[in-house]
MDAnalysis code that builds the backbone (N, CA, C; Angstrom):
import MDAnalysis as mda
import numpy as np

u = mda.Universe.empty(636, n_residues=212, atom_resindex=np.repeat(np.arange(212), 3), trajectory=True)
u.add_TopologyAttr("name", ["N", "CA", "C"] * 212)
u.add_TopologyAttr("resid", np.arange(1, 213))
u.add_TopologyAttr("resname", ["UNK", "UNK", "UNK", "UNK", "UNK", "UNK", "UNK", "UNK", "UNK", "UNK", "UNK", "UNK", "UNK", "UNK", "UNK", "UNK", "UNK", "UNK", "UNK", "UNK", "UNK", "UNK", "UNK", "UNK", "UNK", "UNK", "UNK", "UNK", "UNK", "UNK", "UNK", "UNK", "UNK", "UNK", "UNK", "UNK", "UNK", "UNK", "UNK", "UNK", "UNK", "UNK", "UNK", "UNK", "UNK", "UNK", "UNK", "UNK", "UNK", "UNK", "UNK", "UNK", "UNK", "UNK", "UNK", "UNK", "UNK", "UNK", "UNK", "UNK", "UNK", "UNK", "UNK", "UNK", "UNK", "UNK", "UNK", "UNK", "UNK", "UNK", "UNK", "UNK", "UNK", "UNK", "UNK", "UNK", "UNK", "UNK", "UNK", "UNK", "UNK", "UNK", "UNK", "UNK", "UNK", "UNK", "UNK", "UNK", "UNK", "UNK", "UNK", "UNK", "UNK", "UNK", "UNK", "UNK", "UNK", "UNK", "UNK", "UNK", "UNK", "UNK", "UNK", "UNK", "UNK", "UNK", "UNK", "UNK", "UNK", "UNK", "UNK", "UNK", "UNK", "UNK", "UNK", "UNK", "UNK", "UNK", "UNK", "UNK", "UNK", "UNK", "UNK", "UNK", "UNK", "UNK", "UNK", "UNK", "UNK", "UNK", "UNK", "UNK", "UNK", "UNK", "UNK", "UNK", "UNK", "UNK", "UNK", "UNK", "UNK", "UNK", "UNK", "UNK", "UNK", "UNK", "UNK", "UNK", "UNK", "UNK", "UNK", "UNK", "UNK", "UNK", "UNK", "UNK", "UNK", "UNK", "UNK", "UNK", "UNK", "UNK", "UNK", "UNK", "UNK", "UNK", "UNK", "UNK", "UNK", "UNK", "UNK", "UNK", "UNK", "UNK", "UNK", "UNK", "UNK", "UNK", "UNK", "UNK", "UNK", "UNK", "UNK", "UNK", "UNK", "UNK", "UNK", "UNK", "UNK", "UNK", "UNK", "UNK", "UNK", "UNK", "UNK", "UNK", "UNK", "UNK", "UNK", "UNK", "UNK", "UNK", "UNK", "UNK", "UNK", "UNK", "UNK", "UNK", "UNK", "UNK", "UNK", "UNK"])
u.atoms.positions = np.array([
    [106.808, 81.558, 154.532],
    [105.740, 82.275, 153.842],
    [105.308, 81.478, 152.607],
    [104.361, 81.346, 152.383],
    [103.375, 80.752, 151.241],
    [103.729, 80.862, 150.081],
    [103.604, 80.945, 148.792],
    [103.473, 81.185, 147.881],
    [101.579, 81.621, 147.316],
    [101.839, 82.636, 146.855],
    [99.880, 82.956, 146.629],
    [99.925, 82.409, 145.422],
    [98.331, 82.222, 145.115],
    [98.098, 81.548, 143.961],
    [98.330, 81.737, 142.472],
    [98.478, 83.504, 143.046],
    [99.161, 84.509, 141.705],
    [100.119, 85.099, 141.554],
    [101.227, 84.149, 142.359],
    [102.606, 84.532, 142.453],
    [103.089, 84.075, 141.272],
    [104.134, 84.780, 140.563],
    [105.407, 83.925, 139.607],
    [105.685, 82.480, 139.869],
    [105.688, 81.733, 138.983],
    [105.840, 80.954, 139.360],
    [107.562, 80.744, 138.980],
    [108.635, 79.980, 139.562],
    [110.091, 79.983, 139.226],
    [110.240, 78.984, 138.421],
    [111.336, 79.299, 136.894],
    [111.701, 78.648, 136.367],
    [112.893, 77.786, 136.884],
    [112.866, 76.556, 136.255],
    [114.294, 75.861, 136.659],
    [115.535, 76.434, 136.261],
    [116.595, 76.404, 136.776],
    [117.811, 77.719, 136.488],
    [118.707, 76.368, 135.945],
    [119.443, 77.184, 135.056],
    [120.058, 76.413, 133.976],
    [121.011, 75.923, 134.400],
    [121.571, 75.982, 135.600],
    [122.937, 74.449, 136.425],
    [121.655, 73.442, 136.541],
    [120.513, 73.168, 136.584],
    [119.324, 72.536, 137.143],
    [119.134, 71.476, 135.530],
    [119.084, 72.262, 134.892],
    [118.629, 71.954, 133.512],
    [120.080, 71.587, 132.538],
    [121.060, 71.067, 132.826],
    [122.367, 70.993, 132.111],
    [122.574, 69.864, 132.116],
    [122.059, 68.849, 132.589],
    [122.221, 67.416, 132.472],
    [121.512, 66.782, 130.761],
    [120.555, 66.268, 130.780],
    [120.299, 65.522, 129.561],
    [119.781, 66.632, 128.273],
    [119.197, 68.037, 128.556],
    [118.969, 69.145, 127.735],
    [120.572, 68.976, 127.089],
    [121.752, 69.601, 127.965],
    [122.871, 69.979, 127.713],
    [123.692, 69.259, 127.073],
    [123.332, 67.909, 126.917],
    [123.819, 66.559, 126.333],
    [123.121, 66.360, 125.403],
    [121.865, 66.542, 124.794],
    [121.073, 67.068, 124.056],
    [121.548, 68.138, 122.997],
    [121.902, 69.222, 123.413],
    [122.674, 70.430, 122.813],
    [123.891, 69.994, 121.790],
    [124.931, 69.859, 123.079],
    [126.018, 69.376, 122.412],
    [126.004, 67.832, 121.236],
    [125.414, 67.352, 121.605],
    [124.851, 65.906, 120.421],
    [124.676, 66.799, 118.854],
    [123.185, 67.766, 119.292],
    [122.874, 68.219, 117.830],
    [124.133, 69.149, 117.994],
    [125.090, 70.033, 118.150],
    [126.170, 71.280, 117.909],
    [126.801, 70.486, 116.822],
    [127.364, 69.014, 117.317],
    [128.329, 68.260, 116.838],
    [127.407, 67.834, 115.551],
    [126.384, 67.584, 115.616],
    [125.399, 67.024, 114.375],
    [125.969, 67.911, 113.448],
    [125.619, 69.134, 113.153],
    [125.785, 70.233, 112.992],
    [127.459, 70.377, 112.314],
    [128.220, 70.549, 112.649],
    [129.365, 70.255, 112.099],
    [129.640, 69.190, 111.392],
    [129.443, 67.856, 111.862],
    [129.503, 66.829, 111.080],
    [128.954, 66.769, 109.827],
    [127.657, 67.445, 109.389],
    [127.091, 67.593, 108.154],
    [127.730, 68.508, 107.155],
    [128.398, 69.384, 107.862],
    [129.231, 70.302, 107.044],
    [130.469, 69.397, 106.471],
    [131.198, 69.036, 107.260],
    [131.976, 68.191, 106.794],
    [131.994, 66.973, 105.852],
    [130.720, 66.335, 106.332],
    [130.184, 65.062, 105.796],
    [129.756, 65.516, 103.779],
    [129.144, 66.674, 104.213],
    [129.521, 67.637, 102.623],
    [129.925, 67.476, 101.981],
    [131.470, 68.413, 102.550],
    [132.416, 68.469, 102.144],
    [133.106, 67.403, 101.785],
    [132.922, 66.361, 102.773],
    [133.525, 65.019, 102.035],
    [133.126, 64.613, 100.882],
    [132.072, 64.424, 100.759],
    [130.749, 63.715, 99.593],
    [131.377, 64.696, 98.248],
    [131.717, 65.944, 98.341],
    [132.082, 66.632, 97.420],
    [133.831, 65.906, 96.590],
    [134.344, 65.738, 97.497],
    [135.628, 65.301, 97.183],
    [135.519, 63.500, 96.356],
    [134.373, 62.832, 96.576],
    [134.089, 62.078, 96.167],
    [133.769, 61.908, 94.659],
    [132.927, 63.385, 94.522],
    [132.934, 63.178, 92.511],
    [134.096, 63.530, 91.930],
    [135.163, 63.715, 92.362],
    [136.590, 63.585, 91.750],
    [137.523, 63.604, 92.151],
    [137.364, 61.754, 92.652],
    [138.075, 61.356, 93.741],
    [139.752, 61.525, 93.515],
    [140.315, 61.526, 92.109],
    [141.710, 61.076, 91.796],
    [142.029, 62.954, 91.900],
    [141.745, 63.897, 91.862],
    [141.704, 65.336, 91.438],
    [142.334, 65.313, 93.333],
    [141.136, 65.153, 93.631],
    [140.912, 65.673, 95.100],
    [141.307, 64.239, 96.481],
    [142.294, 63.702, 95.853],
    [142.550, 62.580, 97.129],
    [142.779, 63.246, 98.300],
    [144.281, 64.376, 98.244],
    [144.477, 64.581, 99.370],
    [143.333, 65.442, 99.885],
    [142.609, 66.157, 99.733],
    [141.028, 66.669, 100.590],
    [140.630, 65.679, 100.874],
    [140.318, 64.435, 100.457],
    [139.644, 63.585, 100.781],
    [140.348, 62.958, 101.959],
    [141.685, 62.660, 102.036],
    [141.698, 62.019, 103.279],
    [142.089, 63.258, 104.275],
    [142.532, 64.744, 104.040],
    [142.130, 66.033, 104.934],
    [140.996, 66.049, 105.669],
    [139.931, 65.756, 104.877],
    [138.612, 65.963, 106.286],
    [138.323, 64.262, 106.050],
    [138.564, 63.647, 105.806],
    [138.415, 62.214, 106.161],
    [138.866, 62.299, 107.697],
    [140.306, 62.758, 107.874],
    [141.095, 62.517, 109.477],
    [140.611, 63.813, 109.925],
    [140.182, 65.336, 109.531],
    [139.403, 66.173, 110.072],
    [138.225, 65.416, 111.037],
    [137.664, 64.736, 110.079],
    [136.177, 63.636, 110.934],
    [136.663, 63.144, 111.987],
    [137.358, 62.797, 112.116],
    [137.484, 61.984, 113.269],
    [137.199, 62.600, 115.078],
    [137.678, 63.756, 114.959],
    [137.672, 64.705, 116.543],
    [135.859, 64.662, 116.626],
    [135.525, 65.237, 115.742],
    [133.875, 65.249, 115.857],
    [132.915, 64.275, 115.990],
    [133.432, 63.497, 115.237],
    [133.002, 61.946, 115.424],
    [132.968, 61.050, 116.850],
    [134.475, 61.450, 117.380],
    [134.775, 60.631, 118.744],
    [133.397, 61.571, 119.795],
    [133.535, 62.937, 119.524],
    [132.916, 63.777, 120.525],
    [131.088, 63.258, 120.110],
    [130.753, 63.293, 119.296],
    [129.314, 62.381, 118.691],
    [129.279, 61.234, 119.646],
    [130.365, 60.197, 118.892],
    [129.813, 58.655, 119.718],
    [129.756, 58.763, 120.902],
    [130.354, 59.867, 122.101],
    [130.952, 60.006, 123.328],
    [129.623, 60.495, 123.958],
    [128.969, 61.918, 123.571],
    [127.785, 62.290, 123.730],
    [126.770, 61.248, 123.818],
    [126.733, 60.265, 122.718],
    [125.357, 59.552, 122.398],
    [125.421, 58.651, 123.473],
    [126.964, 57.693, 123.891],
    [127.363, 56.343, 124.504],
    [126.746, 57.598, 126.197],
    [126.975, 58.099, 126.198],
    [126.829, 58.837, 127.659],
    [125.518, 58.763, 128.164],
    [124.431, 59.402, 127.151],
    [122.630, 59.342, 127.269],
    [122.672, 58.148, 127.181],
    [122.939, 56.968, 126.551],
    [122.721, 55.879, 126.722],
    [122.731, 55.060, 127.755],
    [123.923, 55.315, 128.302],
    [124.619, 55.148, 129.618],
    [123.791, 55.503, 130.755],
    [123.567, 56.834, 130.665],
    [122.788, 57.454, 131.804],
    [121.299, 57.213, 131.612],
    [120.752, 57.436, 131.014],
    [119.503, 56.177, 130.628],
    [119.125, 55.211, 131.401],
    [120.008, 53.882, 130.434],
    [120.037, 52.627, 131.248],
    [120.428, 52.716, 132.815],
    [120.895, 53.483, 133.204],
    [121.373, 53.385, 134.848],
    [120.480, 54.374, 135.233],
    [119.227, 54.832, 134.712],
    [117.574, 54.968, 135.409],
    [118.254, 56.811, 135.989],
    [119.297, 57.532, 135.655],
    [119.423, 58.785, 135.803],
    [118.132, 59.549, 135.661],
    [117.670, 60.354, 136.926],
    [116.056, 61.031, 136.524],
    [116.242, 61.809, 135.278],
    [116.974, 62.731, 135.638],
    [117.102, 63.664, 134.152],
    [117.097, 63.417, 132.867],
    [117.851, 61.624, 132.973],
    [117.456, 61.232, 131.254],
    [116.238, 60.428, 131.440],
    [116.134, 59.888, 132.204],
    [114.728, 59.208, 132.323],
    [113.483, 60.197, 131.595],
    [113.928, 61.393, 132.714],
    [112.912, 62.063, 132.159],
    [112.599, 62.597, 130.457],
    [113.420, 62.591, 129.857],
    [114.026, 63.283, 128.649],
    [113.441, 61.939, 127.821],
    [113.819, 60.630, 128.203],
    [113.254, 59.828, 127.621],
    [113.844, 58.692, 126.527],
    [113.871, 57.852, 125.807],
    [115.008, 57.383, 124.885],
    [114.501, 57.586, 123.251],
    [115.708, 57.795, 122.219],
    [114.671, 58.040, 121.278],
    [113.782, 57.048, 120.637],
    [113.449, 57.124, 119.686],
    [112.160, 55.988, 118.642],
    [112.889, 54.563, 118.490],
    [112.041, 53.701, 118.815],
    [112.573, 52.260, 119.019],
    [113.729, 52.098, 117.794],
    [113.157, 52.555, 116.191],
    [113.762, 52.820, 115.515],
    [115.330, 53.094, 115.004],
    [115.278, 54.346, 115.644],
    [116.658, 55.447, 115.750],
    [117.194, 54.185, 117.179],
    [116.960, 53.956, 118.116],
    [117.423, 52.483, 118.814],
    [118.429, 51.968, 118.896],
    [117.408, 51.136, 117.299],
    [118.094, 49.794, 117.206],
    [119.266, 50.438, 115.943],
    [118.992, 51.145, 114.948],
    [120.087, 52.085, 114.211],
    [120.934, 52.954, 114.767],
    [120.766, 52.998, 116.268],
    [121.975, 53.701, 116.989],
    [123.821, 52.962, 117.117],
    [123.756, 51.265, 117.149],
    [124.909, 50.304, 117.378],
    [125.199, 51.112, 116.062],
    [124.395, 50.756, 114.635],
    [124.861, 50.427, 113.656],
    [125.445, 51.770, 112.954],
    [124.482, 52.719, 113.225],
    [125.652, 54.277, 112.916],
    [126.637, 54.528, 113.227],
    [126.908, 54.094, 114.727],
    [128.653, 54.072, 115.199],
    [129.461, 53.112, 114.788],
    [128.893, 51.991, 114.737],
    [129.984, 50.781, 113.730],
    [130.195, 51.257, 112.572],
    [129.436, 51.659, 112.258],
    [129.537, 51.713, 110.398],
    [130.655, 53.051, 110.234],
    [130.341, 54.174, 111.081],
    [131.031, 55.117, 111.098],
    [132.556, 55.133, 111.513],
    [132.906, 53.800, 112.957],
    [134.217, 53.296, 112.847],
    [134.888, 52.714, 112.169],
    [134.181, 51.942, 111.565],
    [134.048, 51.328, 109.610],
    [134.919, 52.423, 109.152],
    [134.179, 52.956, 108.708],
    [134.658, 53.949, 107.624],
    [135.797, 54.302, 108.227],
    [135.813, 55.098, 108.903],
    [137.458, 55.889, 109.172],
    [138.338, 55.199, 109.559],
    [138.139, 53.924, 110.445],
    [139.252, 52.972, 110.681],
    [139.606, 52.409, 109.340],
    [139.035, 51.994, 108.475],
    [139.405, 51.620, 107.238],
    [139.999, 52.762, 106.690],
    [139.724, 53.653, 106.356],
    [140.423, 54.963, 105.474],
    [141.885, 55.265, 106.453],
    [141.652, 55.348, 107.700],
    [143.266, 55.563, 108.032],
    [144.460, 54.605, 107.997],
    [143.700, 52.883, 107.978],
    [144.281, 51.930, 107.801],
    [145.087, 52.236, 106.390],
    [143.653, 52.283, 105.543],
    [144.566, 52.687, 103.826],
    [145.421, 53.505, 103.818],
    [145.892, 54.473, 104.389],
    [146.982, 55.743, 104.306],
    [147.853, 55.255, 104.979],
    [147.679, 54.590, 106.565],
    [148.811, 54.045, 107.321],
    [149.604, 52.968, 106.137],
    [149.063, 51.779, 105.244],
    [149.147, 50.836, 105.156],
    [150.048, 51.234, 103.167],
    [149.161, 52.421, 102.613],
    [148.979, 52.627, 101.294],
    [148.977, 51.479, 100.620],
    [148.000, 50.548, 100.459],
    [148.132, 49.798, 99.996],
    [146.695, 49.232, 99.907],
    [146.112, 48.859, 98.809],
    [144.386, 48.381, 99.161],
    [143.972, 47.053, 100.037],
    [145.281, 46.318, 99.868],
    [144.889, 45.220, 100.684],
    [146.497, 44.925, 101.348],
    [146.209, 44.249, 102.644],
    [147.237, 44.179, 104.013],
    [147.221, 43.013, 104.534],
    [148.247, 42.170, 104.802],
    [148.002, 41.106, 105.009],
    [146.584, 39.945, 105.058],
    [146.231, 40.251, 103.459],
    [145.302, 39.301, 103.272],
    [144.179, 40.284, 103.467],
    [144.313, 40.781, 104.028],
    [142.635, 41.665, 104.387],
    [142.635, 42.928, 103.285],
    [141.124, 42.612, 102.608],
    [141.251, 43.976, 101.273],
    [140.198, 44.947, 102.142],
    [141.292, 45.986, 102.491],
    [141.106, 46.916, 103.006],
    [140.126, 48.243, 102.046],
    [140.588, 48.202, 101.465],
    [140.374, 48.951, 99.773],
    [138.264, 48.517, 100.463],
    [138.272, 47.571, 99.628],
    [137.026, 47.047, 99.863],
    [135.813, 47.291, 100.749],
    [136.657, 46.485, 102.413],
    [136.250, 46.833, 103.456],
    [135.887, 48.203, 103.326],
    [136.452, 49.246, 103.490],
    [136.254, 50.672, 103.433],
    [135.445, 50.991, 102.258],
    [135.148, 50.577, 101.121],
    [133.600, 50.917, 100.245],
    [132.409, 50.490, 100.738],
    [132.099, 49.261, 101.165],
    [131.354, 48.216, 101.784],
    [130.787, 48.823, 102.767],
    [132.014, 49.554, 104.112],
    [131.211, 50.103, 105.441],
    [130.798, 51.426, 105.014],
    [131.494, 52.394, 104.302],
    [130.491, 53.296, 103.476],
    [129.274, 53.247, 103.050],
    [128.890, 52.340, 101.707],
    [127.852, 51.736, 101.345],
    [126.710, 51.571, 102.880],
    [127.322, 50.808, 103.796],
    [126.132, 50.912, 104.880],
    [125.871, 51.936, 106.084],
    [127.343, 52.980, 106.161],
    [127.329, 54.029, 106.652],
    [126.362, 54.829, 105.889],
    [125.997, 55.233, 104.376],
    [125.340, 55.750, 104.392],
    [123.952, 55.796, 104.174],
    [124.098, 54.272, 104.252],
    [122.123, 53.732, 104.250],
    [121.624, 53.737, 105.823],
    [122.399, 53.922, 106.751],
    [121.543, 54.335, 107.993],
    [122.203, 55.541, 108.409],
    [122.667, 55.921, 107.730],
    [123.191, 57.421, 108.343],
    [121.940, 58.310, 107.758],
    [121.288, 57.988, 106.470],
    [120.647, 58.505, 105.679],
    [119.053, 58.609, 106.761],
    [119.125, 57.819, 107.041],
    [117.726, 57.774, 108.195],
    [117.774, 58.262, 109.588],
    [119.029, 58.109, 109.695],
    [119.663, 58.972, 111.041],
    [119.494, 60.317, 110.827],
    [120.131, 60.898, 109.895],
    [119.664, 61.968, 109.346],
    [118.874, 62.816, 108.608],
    [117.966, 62.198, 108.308],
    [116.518, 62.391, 108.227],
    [115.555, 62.617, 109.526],
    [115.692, 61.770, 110.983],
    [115.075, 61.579, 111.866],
    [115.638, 62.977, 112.606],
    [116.518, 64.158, 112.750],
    [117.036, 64.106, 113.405],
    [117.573, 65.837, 112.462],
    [117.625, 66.082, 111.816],
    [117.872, 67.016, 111.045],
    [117.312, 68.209, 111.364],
    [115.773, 68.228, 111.061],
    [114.646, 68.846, 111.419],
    [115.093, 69.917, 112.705],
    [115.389, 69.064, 113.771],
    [116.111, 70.042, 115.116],
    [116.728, 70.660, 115.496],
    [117.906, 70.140, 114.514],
    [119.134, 70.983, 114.973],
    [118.813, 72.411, 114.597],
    [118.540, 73.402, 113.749],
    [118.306, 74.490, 113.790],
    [117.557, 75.488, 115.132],
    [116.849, 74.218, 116.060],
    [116.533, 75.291, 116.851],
    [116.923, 74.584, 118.627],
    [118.108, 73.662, 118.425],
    [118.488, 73.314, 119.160],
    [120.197, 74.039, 119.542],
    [120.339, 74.244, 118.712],
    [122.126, 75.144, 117.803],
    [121.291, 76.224, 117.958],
    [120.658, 76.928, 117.403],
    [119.902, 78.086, 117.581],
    [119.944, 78.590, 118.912],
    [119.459, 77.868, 119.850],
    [119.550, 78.373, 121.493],
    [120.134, 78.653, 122.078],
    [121.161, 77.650, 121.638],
    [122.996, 78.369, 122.457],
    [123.247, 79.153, 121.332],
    [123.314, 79.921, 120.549],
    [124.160, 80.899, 119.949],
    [122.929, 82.244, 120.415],
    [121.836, 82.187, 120.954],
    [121.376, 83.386, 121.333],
    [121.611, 84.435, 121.674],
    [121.732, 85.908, 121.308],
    [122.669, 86.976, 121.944],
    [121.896, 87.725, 122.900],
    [120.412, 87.696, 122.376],
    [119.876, 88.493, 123.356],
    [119.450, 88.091, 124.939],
    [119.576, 88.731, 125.925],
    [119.994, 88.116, 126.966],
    [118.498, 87.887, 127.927],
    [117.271, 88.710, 127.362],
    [116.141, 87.947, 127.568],
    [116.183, 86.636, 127.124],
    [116.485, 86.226, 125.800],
    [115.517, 84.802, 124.950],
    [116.591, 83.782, 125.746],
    [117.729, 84.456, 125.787],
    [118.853, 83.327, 126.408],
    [118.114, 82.625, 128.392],
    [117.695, 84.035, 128.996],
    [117.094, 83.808, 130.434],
    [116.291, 82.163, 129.833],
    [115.376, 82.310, 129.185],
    [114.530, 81.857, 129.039],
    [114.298, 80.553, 128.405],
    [115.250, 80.093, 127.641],
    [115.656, 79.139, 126.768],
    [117.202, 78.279, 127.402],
    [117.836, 78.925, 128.685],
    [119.320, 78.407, 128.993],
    [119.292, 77.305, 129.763],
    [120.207, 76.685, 129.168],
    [120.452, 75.428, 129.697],
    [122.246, 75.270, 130.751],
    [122.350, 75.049, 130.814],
    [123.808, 75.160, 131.836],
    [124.535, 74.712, 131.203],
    [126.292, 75.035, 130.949],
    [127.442, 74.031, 130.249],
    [127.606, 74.379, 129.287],
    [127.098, 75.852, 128.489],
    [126.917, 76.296, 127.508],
    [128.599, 76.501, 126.874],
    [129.256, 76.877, 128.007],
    [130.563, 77.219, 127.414],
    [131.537, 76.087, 127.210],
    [130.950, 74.942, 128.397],
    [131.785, 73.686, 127.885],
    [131.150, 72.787, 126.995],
    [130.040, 72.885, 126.498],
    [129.478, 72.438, 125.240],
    [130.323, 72.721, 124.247],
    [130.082, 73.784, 123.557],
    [130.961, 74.330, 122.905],
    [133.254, 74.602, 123.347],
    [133.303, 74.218, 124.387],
    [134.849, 73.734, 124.443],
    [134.963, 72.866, 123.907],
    [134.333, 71.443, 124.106],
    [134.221, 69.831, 123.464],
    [134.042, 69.977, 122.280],
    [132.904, 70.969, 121.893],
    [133.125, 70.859, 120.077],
    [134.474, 71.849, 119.517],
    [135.462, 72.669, 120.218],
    [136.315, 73.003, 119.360],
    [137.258, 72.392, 119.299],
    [137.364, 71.663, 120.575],
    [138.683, 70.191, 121.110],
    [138.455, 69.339, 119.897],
    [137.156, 68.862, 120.267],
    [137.150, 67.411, 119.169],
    [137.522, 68.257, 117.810],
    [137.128, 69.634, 117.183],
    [137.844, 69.872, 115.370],
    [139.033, 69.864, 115.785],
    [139.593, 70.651, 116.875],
    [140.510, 70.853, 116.710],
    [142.014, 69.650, 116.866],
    [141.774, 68.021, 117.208],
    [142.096, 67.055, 117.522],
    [142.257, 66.610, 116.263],
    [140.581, 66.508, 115.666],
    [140.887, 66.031, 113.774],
    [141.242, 67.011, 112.871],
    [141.746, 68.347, 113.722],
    [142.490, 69.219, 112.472],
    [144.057, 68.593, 112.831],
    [144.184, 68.504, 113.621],
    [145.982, 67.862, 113.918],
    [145.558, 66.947, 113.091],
    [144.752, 65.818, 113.456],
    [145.070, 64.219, 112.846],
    [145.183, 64.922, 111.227],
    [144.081, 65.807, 110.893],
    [144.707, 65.922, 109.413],
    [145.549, 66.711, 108.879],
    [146.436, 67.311, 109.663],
    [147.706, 68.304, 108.890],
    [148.954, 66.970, 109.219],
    [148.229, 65.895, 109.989],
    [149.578, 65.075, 110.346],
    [149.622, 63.862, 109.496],
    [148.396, 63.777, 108.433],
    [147.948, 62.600, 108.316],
    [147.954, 62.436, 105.989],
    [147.596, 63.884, 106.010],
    [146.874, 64.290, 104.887],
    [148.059, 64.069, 103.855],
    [149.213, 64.071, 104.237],
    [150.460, 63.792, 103.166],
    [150.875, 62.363, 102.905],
    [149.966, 61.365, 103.483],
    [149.581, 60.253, 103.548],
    [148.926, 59.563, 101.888],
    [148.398, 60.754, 101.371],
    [147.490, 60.856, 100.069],
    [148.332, 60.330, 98.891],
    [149.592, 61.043, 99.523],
    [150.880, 60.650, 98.148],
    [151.249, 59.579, 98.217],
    [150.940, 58.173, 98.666],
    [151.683, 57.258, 98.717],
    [150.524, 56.471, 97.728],
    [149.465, 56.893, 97.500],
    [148.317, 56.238, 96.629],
    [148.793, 56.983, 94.910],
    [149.740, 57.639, 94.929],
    [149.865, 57.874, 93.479],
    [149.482, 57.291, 92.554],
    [149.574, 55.794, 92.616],
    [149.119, 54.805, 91.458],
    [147.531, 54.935, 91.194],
    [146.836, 55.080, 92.318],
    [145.471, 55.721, 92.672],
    [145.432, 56.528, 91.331],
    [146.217, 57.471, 91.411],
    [145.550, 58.136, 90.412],
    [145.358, 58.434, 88.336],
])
């Protein structure tokens, strides 16, 4: 039988729509947390000797969210380049955001590989390598393209996070994307990974005493 010309027309059902939307989602969820944190860090920074151990608490907090970020992004990338319709279709972002995509995740392994080095190591510099340093330096450029990263990219998340937390079960029909519940599993795994690393990590702070 036909379809008439003034029939309903059917939406795509959200197992249909859970590929690059849903990877999409979870990217900004994790955005989203990371800024809270990223905060919270920046806060511990205007008094750094007061507040060391917070500072390296969500320093190794960062990390679960972070891995689940680069993992999301390396994936669209991935699926992208290997001509996947769904990301094809979705598209890649601004030549821009691009070519500042390598350098947000380096800079960001920067940073925390250096900061856990310093706590593993307590010491600013380690066989010859000034660690101390290194770790201001990849900061310094973590946050000159993080700063544009997050600028480009900010704007969305409110109504991208917005969609999956929908209660009403019209706007949800209408707006759902598939994976909703394992979206949100991956983002409580990854805190909950850098809440271990930092209840395991954070007493690490005391060996910088001279620090303070």
């Amino acid at each position: 039988m036909y379809r008439t010309a003034d029939a309903p027309r059917r939406t795509a059902s959200p197992r249909a729509r859970s590929g690059a939307d849903g990877n999409e989602r979870l990217t900004a969820i994790t955005g989203a947390v990371l800024l809270v944190l990223f905060a919270a860090e920046g806060v511990t920074l205007l008094q750094l000797r007061g507040l060391l151990y917070w500072h390296y608490f969500i320093g190794l907090l960062l990390i679960g969210p972070v891995c689940v970020k680069i993992g999301s992004t390396v994936y669209r990338f991935t699926r992208y380049y290997t001509r996947h319709p769904d990301y094809v279709r979705k598209g890649p972002p601004a030549p821009l955001l691009r070519l500042l995509g390598p350098f947000v995740i380096l800079t960001s392994v920067g940073v925390l590989g250096t900061g856990v080095a310093l706590g593993l190591t307590g010491s600013p510099t380690y066989a010859g390598i000034p660690l101390l340093l290194l770790h201001k330096a990849s900061f310094v450029l973590w946050a000159a393209v993080m700063t544009v990263h997050v600028l480009a990219y900010v704007w969305r998340l409110p109504a991208l996070v917005g969609a999956d937390l929908q209660a009403s079960r019209g706007r949800r029909a209408l707006g759902a994307v598939g994976g909703r519940g394992l979206r949100w599993s991956i983002t409580v795994v990854g805190l909950g990974g850098g809440l271990v690393a930092a209840m395991a990590g954070a007493h690490l702070a005391a060996d910088w005493s001279w620090f303070r």
